[in-house]
ROKOLTOR-28892 format. One record per residue: residue in one letter; z, y, x of N, C-alpha, C in turn. Coordinates in Angstrom, 3 decimals, padded with zeros to 6 digits, always signed. Example, Ala and Ser with C-alpha at 12.3 -4.5 7.8 and 13.67 -1.06 7.14 Angstrom:
<recs>
['A', [+007.800, -005.690, +013.190], [+007.800, -004.500, +012.300], [+007.800, -003.300, +013.200]]
['S', [+007.080, -002.250, +012.850], [+007.140, -001.060, +013.670], [+007.870, +000.030, +012.900]]
</recs>
This chain:
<recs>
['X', [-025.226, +045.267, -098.017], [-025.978, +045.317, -096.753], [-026.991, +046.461, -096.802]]
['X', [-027.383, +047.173, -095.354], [-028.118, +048.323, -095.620], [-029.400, +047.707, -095.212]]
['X', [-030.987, +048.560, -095.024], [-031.607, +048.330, -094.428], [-032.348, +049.498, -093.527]]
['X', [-032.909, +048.858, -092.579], [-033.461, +049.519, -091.632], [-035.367, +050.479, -092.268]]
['X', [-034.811, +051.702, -092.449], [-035.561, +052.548, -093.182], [-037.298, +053.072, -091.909]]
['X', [-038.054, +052.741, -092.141], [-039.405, +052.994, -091.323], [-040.358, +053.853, -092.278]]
['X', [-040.654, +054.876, -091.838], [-041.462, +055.849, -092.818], [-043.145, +055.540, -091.956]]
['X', [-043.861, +056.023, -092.359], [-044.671, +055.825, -092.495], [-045.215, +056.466, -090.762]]
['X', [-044.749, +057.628, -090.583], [-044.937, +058.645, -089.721], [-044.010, +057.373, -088.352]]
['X', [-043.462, +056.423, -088.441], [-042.188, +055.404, -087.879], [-043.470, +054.058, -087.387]]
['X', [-044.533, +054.288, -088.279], [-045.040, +053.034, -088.014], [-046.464, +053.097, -087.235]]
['X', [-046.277, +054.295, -086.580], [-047.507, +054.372, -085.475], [-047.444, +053.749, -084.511]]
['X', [-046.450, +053.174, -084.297], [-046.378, +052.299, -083.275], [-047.140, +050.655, -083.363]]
['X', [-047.335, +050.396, -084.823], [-048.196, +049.283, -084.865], [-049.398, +049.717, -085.381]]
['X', [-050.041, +051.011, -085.613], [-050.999, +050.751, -085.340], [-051.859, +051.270, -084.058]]
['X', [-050.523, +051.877, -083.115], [-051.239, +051.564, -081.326], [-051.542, +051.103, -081.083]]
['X', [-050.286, +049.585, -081.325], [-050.750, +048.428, -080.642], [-052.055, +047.741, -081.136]]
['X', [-052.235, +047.890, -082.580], [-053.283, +047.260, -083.036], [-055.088, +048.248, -082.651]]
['X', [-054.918, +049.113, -082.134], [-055.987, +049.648, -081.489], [-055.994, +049.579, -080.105]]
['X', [-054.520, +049.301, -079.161], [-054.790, +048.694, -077.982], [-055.307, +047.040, -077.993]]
['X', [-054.434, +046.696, -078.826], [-055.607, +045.144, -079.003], [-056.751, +045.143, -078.909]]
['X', [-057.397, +045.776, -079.730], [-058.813, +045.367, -080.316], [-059.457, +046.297, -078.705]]
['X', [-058.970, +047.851, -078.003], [-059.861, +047.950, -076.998], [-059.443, +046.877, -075.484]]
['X', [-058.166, +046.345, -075.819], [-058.021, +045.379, -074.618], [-059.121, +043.921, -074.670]]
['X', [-059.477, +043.281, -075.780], [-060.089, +042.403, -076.052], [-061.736, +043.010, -075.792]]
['X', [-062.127, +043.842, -076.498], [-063.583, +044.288, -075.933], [-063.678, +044.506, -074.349]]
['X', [-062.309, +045.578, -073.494], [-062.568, +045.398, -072.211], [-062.505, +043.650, -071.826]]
['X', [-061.905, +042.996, -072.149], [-061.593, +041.633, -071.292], [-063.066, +040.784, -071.016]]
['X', [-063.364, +040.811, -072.408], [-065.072, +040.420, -073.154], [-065.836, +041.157, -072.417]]
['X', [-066.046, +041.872, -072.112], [-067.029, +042.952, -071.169], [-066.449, +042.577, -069.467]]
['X', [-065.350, +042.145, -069.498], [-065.674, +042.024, -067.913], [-065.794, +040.757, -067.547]]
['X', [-065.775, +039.946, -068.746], [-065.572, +038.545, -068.613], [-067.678, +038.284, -068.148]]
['X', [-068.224, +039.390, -069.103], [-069.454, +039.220, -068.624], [-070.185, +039.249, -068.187]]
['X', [-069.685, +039.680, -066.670], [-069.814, +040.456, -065.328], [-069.987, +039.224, -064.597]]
['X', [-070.915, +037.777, -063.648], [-070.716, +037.523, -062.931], [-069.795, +037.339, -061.504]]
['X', [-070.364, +038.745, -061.280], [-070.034, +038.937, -059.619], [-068.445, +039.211, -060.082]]
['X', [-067.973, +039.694, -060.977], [-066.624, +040.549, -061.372], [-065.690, +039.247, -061.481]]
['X', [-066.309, +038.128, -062.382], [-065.075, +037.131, -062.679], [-065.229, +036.165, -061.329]]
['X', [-066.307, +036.045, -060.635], [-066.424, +035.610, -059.252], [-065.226, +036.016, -058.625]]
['X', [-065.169, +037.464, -058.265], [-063.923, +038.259, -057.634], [-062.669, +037.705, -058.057]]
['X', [-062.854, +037.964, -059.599], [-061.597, +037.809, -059.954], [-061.283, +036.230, -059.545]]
['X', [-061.418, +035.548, -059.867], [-061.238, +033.700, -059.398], [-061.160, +033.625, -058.127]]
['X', [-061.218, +034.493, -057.170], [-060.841, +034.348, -055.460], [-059.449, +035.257, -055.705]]
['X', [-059.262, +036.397, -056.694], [-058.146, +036.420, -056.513], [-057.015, +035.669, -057.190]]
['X', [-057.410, +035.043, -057.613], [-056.725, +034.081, -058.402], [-056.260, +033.083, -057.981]]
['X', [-057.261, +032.543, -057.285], [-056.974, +031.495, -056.183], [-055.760, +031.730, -055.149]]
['X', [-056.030, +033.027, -054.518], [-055.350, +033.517, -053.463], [-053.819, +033.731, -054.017]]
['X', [-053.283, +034.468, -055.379], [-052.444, +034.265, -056.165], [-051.726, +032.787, -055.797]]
['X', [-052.755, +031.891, -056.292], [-052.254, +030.642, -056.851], [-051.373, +030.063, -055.483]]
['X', [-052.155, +030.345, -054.324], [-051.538, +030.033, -053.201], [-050.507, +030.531, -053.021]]
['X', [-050.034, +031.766, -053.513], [-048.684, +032.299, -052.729], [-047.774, +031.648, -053.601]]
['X', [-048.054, +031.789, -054.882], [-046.997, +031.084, -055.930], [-046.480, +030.013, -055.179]]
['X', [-047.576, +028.885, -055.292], [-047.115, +027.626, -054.460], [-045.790, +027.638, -053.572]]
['X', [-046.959, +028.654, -052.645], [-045.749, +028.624, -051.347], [-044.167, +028.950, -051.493]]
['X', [-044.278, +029.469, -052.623], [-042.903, +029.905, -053.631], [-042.556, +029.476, -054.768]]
['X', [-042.053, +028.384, -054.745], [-041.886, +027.313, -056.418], [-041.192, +027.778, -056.874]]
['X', [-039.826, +028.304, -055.953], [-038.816, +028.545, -057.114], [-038.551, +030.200, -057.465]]
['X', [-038.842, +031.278, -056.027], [-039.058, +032.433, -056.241], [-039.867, +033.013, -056.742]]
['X', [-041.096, +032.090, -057.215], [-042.393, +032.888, -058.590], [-042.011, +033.058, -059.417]]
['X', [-041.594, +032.016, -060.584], [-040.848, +031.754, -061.459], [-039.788, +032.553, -061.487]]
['X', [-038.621, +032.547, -061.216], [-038.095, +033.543, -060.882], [-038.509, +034.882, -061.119]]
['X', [-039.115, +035.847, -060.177], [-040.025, +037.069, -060.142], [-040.588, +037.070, -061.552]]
['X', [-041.601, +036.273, -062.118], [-042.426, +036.205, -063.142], [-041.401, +036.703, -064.307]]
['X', [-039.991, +035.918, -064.601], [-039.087, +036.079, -065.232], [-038.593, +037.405, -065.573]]
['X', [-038.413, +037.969, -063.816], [-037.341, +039.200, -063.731], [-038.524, +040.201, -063.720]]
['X', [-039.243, +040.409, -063.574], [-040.546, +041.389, -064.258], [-040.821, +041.391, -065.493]]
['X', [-041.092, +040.148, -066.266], [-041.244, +040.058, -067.827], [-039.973, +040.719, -068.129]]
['X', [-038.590, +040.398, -067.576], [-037.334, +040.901, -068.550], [-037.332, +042.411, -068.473]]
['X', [-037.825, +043.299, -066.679], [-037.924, +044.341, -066.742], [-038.831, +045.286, -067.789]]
['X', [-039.998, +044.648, -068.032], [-040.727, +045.118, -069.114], [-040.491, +044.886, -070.395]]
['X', [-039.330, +044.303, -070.565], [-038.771, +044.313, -072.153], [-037.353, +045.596, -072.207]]
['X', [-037.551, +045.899, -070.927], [-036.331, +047.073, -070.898], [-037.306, +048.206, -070.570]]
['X', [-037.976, +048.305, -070.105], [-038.513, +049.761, -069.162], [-040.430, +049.664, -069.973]]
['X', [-040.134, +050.741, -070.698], [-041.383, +051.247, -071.232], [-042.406, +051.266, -070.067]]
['X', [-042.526, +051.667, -069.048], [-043.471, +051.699, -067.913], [-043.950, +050.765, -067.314]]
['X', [-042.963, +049.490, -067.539], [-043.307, +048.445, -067.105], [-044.041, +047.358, -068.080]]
['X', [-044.877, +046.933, -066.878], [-045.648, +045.306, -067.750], [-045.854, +044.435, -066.771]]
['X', [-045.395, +043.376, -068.020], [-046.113, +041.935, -067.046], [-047.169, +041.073, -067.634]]
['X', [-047.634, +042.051, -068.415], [-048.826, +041.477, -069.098], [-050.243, +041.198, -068.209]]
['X', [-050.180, +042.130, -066.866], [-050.854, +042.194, -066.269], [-050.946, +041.262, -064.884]]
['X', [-049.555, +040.373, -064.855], [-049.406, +039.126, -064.501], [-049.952, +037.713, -065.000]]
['X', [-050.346, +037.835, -066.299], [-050.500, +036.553, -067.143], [-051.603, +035.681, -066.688]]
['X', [-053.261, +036.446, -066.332], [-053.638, +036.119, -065.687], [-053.371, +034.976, -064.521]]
['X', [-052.714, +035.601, -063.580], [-052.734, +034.884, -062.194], [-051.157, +033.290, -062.719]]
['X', [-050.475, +033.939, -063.538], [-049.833, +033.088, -063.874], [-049.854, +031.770, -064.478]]
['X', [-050.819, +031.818, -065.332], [-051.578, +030.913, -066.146], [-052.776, +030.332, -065.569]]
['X', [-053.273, +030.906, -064.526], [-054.311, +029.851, -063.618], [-053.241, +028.908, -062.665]]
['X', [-052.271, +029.508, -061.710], [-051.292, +029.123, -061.641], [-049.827, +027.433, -062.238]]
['X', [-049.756, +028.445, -063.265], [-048.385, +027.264, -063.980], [-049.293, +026.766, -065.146]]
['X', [-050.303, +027.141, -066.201], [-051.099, +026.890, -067.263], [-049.950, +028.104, -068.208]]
['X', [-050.954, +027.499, -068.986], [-051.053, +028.266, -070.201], [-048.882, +028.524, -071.172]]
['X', [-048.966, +026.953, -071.152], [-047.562, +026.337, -071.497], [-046.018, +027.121, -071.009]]
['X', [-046.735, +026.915, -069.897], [-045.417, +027.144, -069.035], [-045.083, +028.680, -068.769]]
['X', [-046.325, +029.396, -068.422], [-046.377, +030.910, -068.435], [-045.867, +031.490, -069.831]]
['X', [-046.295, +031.300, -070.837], [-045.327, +031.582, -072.009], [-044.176, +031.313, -072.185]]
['X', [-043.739, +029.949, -072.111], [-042.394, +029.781, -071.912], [-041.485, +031.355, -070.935]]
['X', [-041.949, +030.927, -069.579], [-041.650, +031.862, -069.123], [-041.803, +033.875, -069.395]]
['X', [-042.468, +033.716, -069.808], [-042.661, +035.055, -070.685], [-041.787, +035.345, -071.542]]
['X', [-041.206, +034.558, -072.600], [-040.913, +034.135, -073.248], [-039.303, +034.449, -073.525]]
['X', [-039.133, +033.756, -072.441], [-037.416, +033.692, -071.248], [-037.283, +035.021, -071.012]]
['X', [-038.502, +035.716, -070.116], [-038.033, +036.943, -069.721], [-038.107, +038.065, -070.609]]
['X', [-038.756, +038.151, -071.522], [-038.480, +039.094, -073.073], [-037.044, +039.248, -073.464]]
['X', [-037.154, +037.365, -073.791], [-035.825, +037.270, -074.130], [-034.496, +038.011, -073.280]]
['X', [-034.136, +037.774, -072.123], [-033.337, +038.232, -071.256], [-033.167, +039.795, -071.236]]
['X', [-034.615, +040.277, -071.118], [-034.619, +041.695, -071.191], [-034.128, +041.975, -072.599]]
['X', [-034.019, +041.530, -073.724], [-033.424, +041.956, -074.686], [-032.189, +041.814, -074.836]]
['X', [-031.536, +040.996, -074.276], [-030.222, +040.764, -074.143], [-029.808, +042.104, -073.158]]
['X', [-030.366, +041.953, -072.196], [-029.777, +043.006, -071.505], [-029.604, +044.488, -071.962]]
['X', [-030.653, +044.660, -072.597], [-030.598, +046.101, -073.323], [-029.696, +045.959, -074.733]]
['X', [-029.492, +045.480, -075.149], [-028.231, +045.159, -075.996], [-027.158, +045.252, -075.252]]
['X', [-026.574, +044.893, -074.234], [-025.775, +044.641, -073.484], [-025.189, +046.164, -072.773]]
['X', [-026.033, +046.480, -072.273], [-026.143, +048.032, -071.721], [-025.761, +049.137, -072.596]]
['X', [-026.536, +048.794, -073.849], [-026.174, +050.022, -075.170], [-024.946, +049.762, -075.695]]
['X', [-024.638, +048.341, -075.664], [-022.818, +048.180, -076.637], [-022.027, +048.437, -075.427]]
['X', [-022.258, +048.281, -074.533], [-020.564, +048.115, -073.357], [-021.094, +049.596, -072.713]]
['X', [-022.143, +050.557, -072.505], [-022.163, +051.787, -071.890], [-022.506, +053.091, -072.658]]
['X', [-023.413, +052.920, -073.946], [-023.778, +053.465, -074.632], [-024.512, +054.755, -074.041]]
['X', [-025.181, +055.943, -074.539], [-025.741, +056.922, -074.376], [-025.563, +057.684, -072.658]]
['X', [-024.477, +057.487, -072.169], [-024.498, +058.072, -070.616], [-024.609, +057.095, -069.546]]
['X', [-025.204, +056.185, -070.090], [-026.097, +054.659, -069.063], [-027.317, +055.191, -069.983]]
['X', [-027.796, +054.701, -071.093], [-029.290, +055.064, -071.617], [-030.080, +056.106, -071.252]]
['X', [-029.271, +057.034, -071.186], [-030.427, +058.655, -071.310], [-031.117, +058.361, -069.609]]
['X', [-030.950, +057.107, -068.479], [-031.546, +057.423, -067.393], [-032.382, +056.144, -067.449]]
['X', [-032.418, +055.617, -068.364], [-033.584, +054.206, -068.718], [-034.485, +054.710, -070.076]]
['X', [-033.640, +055.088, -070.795], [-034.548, +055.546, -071.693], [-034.651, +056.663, -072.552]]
['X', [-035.894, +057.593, -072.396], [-035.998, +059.120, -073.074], [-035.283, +058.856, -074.069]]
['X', [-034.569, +060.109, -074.075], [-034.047, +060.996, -075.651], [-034.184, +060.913, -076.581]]
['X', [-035.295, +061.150, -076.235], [-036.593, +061.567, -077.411], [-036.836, +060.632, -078.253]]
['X', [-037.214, +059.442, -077.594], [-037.025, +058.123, -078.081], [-035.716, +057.486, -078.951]]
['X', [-034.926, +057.448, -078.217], [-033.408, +057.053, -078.844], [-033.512, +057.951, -080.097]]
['X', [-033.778, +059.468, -079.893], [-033.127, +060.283, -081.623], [-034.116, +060.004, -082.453]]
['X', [-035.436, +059.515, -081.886], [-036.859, +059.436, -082.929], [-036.220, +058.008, -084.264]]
['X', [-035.746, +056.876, -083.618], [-035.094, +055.817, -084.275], [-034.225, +055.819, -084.612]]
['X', [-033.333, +056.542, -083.968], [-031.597, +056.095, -084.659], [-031.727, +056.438, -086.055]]
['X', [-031.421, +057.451, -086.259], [-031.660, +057.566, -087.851], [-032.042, +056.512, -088.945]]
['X', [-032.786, +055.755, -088.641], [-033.078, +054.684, -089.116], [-032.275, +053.592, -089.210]]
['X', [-031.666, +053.410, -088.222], [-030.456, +052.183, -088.098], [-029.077, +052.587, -088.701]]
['X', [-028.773, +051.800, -089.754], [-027.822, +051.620, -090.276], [-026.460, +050.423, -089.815]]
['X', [-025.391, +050.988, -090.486], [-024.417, +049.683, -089.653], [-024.601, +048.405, -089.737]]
['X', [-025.173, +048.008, -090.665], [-025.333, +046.871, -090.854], [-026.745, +046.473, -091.809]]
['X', [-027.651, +046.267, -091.154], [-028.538, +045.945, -091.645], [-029.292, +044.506, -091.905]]
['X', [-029.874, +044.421, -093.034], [-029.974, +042.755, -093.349], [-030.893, +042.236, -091.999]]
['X', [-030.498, +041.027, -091.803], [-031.494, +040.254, -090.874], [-033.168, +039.988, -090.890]]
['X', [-033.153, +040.550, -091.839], [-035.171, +040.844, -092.078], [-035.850, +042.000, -091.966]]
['X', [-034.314, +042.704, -091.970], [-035.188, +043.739, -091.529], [-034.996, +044.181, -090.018]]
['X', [-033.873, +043.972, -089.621], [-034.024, +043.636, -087.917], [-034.707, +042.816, -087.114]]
['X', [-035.816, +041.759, -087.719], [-036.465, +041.005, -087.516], [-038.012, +041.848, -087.350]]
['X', [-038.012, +042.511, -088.436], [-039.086, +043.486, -088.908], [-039.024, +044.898, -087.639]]
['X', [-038.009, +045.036, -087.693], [-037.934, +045.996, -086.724], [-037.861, +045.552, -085.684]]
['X', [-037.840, +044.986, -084.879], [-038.425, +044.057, -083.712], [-039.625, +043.926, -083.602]]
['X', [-040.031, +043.389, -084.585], [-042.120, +043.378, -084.644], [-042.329, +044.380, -084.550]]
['X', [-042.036, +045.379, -084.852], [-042.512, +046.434, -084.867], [-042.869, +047.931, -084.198]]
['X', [-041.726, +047.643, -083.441], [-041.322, +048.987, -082.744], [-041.226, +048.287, -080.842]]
['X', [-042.021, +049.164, -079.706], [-042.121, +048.758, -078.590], [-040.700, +048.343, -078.043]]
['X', [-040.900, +046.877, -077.175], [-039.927, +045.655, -077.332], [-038.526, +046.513, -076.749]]
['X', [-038.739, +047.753, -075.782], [-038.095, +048.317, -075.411], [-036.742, +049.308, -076.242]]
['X', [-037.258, +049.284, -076.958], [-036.431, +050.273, -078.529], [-035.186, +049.522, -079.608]]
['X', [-035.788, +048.223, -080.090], [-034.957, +047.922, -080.562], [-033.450, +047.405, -079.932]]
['X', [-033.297, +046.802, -078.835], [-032.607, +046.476, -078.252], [-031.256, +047.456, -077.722]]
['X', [-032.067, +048.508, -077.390], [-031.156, +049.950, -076.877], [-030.268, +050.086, -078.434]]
['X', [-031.077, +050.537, -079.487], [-030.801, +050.876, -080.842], [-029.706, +050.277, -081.120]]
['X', [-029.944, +048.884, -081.100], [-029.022, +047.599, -081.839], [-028.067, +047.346, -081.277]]
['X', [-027.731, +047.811, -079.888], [-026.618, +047.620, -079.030], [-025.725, +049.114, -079.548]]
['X', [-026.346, +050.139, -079.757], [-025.339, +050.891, -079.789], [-024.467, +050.760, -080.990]]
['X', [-025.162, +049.947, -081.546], [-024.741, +050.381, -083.405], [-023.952, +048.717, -083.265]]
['X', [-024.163, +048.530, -082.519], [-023.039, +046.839, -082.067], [-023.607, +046.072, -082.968]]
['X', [-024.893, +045.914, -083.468], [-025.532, +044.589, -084.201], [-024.519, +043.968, -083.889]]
['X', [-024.322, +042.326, -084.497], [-023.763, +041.052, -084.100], [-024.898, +040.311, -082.667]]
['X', [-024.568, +040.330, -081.791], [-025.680, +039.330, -080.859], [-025.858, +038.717, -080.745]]
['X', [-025.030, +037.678, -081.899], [-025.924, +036.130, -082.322], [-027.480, +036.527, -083.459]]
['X', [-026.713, +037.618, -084.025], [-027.884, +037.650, -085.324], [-029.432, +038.595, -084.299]]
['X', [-028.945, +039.295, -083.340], [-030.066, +040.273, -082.698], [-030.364, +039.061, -081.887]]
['X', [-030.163, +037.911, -080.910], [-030.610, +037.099, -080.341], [-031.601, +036.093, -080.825]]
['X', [-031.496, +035.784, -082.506], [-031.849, +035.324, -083.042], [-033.507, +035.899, -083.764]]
['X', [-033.473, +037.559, -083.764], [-034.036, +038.351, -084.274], [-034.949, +038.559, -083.211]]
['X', [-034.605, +038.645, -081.734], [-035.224, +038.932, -080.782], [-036.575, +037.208, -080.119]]
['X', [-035.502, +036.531, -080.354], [-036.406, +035.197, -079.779], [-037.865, +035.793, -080.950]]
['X', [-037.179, +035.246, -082.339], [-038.164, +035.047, -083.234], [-039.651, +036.370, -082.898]]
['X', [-039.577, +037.346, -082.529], [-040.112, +038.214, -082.129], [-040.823, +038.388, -081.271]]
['X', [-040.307, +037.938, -079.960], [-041.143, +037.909, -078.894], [-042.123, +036.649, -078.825]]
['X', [-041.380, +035.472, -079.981], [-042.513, +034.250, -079.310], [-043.833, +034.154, -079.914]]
['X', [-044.320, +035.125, -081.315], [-045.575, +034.951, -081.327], [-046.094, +036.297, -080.271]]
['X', [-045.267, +036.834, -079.430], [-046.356, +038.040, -078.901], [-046.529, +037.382, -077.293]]
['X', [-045.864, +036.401, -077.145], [-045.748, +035.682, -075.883], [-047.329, +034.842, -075.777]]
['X', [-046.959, +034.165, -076.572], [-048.453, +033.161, -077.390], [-049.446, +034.160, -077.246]]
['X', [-049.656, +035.019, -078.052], [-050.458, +035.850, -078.042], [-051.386, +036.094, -076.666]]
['X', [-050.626, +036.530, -075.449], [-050.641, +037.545, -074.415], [-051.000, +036.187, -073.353]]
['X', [-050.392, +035.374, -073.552], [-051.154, +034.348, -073.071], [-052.190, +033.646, -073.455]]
['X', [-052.576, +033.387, -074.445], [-054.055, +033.184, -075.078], [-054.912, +034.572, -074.533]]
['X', [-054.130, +035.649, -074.593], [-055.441, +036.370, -073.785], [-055.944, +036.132, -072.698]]
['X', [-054.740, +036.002, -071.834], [-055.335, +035.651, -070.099], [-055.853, +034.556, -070.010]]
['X', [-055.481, +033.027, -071.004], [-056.542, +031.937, -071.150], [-057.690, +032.449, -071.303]]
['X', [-058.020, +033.247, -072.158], [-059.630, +033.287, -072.376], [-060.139, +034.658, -071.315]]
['X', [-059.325, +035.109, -071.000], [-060.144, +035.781, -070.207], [-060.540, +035.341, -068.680]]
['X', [-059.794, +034.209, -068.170], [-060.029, +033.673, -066.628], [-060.907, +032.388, -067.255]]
['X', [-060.833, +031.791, -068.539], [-061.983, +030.911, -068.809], [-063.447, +031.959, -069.229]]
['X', [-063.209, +033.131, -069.208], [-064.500, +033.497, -070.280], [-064.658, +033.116, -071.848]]
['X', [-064.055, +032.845, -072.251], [-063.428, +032.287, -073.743], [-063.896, +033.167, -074.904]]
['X', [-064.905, +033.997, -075.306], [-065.155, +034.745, -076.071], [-064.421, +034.791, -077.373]]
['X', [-064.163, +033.667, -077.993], [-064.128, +032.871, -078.926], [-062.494, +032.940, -078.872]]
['X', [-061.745, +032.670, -077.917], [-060.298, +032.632, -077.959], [-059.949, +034.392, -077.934]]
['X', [-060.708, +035.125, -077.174], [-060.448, +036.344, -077.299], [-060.252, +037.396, -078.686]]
['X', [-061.690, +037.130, -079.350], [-061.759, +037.541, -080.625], [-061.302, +037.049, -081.982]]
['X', [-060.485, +035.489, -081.922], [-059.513, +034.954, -082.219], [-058.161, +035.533, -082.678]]
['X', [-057.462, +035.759, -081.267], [-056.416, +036.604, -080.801], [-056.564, +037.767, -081.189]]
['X', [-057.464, +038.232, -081.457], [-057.705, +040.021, -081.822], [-057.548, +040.149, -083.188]]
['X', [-058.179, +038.933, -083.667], [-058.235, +039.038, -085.325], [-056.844, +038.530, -085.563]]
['X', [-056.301, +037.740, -085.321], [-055.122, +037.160, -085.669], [-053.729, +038.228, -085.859]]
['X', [-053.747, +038.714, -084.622], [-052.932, +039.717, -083.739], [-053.281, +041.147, -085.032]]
['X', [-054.495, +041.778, -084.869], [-054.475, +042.632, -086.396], [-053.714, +042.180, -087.255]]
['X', [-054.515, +041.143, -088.309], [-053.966, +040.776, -089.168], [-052.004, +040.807, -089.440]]
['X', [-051.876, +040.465, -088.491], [-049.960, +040.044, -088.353], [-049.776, +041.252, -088.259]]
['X', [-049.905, +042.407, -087.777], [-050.056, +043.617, -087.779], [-049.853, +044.428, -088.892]]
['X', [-050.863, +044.202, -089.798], [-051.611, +044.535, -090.698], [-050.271, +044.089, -091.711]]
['X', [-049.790, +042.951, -091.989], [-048.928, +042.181, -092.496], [-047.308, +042.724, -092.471]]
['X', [-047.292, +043.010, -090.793], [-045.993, +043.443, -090.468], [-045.719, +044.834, -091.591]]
['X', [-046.845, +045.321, -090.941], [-046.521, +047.225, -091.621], [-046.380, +047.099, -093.138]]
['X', [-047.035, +046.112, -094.127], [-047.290, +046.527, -095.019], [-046.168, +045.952, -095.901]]
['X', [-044.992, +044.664, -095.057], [-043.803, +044.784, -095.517], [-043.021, +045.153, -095.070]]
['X', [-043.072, +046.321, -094.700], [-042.246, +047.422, -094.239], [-041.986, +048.547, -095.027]]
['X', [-043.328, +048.737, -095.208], [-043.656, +049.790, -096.549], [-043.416, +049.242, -097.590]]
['X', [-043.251, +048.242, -097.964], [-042.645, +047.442, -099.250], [-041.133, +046.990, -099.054]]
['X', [-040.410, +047.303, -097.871], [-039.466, +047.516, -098.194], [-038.849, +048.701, -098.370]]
['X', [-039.241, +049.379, -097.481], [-039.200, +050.984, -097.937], [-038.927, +051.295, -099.239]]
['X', [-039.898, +050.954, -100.217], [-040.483, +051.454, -101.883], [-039.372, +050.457, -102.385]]
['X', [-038.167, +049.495, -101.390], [-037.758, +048.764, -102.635], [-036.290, +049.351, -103.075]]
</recs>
């Protein structure tokens, strides 16, 4: 079995994320301590909450097919949904759903890369991108480290990668759940504490979220050296 090779110069990508963490959590904390600001925000929230309603089964839905789009399309997020979602459905259910739609979006980009390969990709996703990773992916690589490479690399990447090289899609489905559900958790504990004011759940999540981070990269680099 081969493995999936990450150099060092490969693993800037976690520590983006781990410096977008830590400035997303100070902004959240800073606006959380704004009165008049989380006032605002809780009327729009409210107003949110109402349309959802009026739409039980097409929120859900939407919430889904946006989360899955942002597990395919670098430009996209629905992180910026979680909020209104989680005042909304709670905490539970918005992850779940998050959750679902990661998932889906990873299927799909698997799906796209094995049955169309490179002249469907190059108009979803840069070049640049695709040749920065391939190299790295081997035919067959052990399941820990496709697991690893999932944590690691934006949710958008591995999926394209692993489809072209025809992973198995029981073993990448398997690789992909496990992956997205602590960043699901995560992303929803943020918008909990940030529509409660939650200081405490925020800087929680920040430390936690490093740490796993911190963890991810450094058996990466230890598999690397092995």
């Amino acid at each position: 079995m081969h493995r999936l090779r990450l150099t060092v110069e490969r693993l800037r990508p976690l520590a983006t994320r781990a410096l977008l963490l830590v400035l997303l959590v100070g902004g959240l904390i800073a606006l959380g301590r704004s009165d008049a600001l989380h006032a605002e925000l809780l009327d729009v929230l409210e107003a949110a909450k109402r349309v959802i309603a009026a739409h039980p089964v097409g929120g859900p839905l939407a919430f889904i097919g946006l989360s899955a789009l942002s597990a395919m399309l670098g430009f996209v997020s629905s992180a910026v949904l979680v909020p209104a979602a989680v005042y909304a459905w709670g905490a539970t259910l918005t992850a779940l759903m998050l959750w679902i739609g990661w998932t889906l979006g990873g299927l799909t980009a698997w799906t796209l890369a094995a049955l169309f390969g490179r002249p469907v990709l190059r108009w979803i996703v840069a070049s640049e991108t695709l040749r920065r990773y391939q190299h790295l992916l081997d035919k067959r690589p052990r399941f820990s480290s496709v697991l690893l490479f999932q944590l690691a690399l934006p949710s958008e990447i591995p999926g394209y990668l692993l489809g072209l090289a025809r992973y198995p899609l029981p073993r990448y489905l398997a690789a992909l759940m496990l992956a997205e559900l602590p960043y699901a958790v995560g992303t929803v504990l943020l918008g909990v504490g940030f529509v409660q004011r939650d200081t405490a759940t925020l800087l929680a999540v920040c430390l936690v979220g490093a740490v796993a981070l911190a963890i991810i990269a450094q058996a990466l680099r230890k598999r690397n050296g092995a």
